[in-house]
C-alpha positions in Angstrom: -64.9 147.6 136.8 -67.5 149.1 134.9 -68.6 148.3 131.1 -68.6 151.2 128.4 -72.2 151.1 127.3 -72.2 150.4 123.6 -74.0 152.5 120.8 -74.3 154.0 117.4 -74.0 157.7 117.0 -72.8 160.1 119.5 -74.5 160.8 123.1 -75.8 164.8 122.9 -74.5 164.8 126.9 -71.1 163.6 126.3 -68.3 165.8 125.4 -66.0 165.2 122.0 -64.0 161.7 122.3 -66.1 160.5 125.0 -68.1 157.4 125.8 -70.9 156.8 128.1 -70.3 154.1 130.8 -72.0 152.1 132.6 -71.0 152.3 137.1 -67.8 153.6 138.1 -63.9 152.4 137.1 -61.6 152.9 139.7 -58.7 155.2 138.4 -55.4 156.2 140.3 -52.2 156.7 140.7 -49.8 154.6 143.6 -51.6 152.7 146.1 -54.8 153.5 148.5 -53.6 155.7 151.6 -54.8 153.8 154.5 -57.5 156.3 156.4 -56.4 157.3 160.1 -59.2 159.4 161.1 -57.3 160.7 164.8 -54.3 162.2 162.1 -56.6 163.4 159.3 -57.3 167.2 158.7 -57.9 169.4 155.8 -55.9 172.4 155.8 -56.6 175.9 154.1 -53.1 177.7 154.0 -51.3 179.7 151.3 -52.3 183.1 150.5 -55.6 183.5 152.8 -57.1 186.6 153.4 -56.0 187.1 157.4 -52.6 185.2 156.4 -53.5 182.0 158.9 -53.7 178.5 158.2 -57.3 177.1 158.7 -57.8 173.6 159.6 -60.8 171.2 160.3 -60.4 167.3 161.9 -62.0 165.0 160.2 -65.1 165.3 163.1 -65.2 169.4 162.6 -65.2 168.8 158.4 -68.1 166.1 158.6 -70.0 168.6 160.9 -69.8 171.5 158.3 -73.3 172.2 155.5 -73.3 169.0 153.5 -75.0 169.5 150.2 -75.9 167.7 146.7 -75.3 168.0 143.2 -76.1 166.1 140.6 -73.5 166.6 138.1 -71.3 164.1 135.3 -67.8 162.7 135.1 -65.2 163.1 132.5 -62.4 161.1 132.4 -59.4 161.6 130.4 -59.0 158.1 129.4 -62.3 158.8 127.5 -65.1 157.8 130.0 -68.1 159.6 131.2 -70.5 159.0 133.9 -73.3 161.2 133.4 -76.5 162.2 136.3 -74.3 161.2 139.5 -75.6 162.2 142.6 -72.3 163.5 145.2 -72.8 164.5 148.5 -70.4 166.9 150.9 -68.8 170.0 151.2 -69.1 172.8 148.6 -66.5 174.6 148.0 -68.0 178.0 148.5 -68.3 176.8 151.8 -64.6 176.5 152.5 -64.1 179.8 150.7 -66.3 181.7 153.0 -65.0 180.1 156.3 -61.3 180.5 155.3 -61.2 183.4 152.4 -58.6 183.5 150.4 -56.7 187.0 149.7 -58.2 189.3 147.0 -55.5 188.9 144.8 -55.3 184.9 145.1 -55.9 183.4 141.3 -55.4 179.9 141.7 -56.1 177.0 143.9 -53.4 174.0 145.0 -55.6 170.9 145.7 -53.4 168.7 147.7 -53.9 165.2 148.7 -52.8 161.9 149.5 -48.7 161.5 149.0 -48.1 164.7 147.6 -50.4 164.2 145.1 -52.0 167.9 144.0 -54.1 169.7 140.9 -54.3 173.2 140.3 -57.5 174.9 139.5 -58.3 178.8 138.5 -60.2 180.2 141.4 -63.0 181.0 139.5 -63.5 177.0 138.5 -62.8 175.9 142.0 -65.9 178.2 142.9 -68.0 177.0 140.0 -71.6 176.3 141.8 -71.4 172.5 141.2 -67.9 172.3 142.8 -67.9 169.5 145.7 -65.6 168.6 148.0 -67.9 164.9 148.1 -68.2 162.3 150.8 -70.6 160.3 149.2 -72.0 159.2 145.9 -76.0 158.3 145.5 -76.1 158.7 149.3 -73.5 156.5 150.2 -70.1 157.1 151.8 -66.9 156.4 149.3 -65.3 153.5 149.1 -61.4 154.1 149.7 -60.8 153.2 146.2 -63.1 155.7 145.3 -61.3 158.5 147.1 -62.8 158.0 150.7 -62.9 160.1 152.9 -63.0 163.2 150.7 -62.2 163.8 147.2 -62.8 166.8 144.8 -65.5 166.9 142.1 -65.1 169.5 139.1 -67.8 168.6 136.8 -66.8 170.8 134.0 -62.8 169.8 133.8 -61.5 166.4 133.6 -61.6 164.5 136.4 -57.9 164.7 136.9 -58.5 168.1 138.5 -60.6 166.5 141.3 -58.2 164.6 143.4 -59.3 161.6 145.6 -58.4 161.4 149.0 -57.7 165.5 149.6 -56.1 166.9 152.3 -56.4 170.8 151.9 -55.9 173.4 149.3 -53.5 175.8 148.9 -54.2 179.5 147.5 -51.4 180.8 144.8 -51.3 184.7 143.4 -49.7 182.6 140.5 -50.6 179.5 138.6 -48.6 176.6 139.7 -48.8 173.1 137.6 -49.8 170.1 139.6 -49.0 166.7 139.4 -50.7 165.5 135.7 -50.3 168.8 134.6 -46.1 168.6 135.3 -46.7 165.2 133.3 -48.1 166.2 130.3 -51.5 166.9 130.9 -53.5 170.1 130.0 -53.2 172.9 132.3 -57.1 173.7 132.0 -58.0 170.4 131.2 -61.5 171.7 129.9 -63.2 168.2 128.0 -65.7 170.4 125.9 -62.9 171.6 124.1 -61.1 168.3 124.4 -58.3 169.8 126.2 -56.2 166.8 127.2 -52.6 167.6 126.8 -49.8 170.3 127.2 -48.9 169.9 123.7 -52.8 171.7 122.6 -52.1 174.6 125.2 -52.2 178.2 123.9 -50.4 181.2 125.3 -52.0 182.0 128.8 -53.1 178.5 129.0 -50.2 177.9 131.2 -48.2 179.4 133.8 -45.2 182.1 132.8 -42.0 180.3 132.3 
């Protein structure tokens, strides 16, 4: 468990209610899914733009353009990492090999036990957007999200699930798991947007 770092004042980096920490808590919901490698496959279904499902095994998804961004960490519970390096798949990648439909305005991240977090499509794109396998050039630990788990610098860290099995593309916005829970359904930390109650109109889907 890591250590918040102590200090006067606030950090320039670090978004409103935040505090800088020092390595990495681990942070999740239920229990670790145990990894089966012969069964795993991440799945892009929903709305795509030839209407077919796209899959990868976990060989084929290891094998596609891994990349690296450096990019921070926001965690509701009021935690930052900041300058981590993450390794893996971009996002862009998956959107050119499997497009979704022109119309589609939302992702579905699904994961691990049902687990899911939507995302607008245009965040999900956002250049910095990982679908990582490692951090500072090592492979995750399972706690950690291992073998693949979502990293959306510029939202909360709620909206990048650990453990993710495939994403799902919506013509509508759908909440996901937090977000049916109580949490924000942007979940943007600049503007400190941590729970349903702060929402605007067109925050959230229609009722």
């Amino acid at each position: 468990m890591g250590q918040p770092e102590s200090r006067e004042g606030e950090h320039p980096q670090l978004p409103p209610g935040q505090r800088l920490q020092r390595g990495w808590p681990v942070t999740h919901y239920g229990p670790v899914p145990k990894f089966r490698p012969e069964r795993w496959e991440f799945r892009a279904f929903g709305a795509t733009a030839d209407g077919a499902k796209h899959c990868w095994s976990h060989e084929e998804f290891t094998a596609l353009p891994y990349t690296t961004v450096v990019a921070d960490m926001h965690c509701v519970t009021k935690f930052s990492m900041l300058g981590a390096e993450w390794g893996g798949v971009h996002t862009k990648t998956i959107l050119d090999l499997a497009p979704p439909a022109p119309d589609v305005t939302h992702v579905m991240v699904w994961a691990e036990y049902g687990f899911s977090s939507n995302l607008r499509i245009e965040d999900f794109a956002a250049e910095n957007c990982l679908f990582a396998t490692h951090r500072s050039g090592e492979l995750l630990t399972a706690e950690h999200g291992f073998p693949v788990r979502l990293i959306v610098p510029h939202l909360y860290a709620w909206k990048g699930p650990k453990w993710v099995r495939g994403i799902e593309y919506m013509r509508a916005d759908r909440r996901g798991f937090w977000e049916e829970r109580g949490y924000h359904n942007l979940g943007d930390p600049w503007r400190e947007l941590r729970y349903s109650y702060q929402e605007e109109p067109g925050d959230g889907p229609e009722l």
